[in-house]
C-alpha positions as CSV (number, residue, x, y, z in Angstrom):
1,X,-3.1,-19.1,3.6
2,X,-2.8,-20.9,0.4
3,X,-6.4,-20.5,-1.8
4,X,-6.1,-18.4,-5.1
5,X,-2.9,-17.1,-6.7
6,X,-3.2,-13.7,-7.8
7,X,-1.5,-12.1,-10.7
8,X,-1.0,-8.8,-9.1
9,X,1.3,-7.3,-7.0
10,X,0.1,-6.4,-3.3
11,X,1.1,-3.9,-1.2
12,X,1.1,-2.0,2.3
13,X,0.2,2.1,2.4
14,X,1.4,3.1,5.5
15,X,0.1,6.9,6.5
16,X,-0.2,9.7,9.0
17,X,-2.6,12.4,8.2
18,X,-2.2,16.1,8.7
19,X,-4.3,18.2,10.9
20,X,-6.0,19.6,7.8
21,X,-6.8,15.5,6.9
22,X,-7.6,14.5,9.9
23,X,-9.9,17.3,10.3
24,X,-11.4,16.3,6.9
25,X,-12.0,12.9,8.5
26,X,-14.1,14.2,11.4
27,X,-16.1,16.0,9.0
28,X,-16.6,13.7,6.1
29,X,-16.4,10.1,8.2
30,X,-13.8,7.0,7.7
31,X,-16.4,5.6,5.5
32,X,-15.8,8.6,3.1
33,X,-12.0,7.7,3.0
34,X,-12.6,4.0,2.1
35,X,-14.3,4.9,-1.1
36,X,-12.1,7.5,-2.3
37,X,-9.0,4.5,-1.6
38,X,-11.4,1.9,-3.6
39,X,-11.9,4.5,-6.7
40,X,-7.9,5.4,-6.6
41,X,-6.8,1.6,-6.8
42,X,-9.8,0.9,-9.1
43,X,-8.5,3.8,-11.2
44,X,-5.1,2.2,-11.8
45,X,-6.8,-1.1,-12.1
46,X,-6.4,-2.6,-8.8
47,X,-8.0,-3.2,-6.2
48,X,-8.6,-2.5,-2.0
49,X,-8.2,-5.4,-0.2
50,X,-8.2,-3.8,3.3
51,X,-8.3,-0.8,5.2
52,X,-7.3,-0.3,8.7
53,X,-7.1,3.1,10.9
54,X,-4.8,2.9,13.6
55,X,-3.2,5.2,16.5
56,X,0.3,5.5,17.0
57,X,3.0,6.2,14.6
58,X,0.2,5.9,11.6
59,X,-3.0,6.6,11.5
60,X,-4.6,3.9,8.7
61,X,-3.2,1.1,7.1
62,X,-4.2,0.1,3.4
63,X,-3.7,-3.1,2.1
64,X,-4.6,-3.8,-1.8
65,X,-3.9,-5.3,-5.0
66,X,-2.2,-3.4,-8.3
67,X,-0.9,-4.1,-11.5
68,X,2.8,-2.9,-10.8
69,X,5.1,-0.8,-9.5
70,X,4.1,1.8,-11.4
71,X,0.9,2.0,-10.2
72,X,1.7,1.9,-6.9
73,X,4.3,4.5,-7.4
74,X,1.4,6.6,-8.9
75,X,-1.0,5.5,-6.0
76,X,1.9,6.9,-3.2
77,X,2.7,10.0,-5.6
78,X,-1.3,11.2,-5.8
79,X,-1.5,10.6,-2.5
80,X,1.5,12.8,-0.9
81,X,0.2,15.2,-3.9
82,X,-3.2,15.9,-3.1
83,X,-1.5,16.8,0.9
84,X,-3.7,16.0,4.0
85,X,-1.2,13.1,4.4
86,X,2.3,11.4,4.4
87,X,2.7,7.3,3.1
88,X,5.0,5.5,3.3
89,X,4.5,1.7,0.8
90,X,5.6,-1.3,1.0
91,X,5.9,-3.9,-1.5
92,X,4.2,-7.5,-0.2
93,X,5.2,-11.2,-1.2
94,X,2.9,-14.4,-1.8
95,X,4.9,-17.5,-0.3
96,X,5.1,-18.6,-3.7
97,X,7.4,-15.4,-4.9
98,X,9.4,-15.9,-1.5
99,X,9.9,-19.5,-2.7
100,X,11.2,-18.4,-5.8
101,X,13.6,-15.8,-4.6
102,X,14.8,-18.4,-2.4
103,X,15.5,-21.0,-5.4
104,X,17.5,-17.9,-7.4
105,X,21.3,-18.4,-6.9
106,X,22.3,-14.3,-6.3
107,X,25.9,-13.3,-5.8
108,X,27.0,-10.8,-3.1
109,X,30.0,-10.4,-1.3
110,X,29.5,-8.6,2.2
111,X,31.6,-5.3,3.0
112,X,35.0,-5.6,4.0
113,X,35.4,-9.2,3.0
């Protein structure tokens, strides 16, 4: 997996359509979806790494690069805004930031202890 670092945070769009985005699916094509999800991560100056649709609890999978938290906050929010779907995102970690959370000493004491 190793290769290039990035500077940018990655993360997971998880979504179901509704019937009325679905329905716009049919009629428009998947390919019509892609772009749109290229010009919304381009437009908060990121990037789409990968698209999947799926079947079962979701029906597509987005998987992309943006500058922060923010802008994925922004990329869920317009989104769940514009209706024709729910998402649900999840924040991704390189090895390397896994690495370092592991070398940060944290202090926690469990419930009822």
């Amino acid at each position: 997996m190793g290769g290039e670092e990035s500077t940018m945070a990655h993360y997971m769009f998880r979504g179901s359509y509704t019937q009325a985005g679905i329905q716009g699916v049919m009629e428009a094509g998947a390919a019509s979806r892609t772009d749109v999800v290229e010009k919304l991560f381009a437009s908060l100056g990121g990037s789409l790494t990968s698209l999947f649709w799926t079947f079962g609890e979701e029906d597509f999978v987005v998987i992309g690069e943006l500058p922060d938290n923010a802008a994925a906050a922004a990329a869920a929010m317009s989104v769940a805004a514009a209706g024709g779907s729910s998402v649900a995102t999840t924040v991704l970690l390189t090895e390397a930031e896994v690495d370092d959370a592991r070398g940060r000493t944290a202090t926690f004491r469990a419930p009822g202890r």
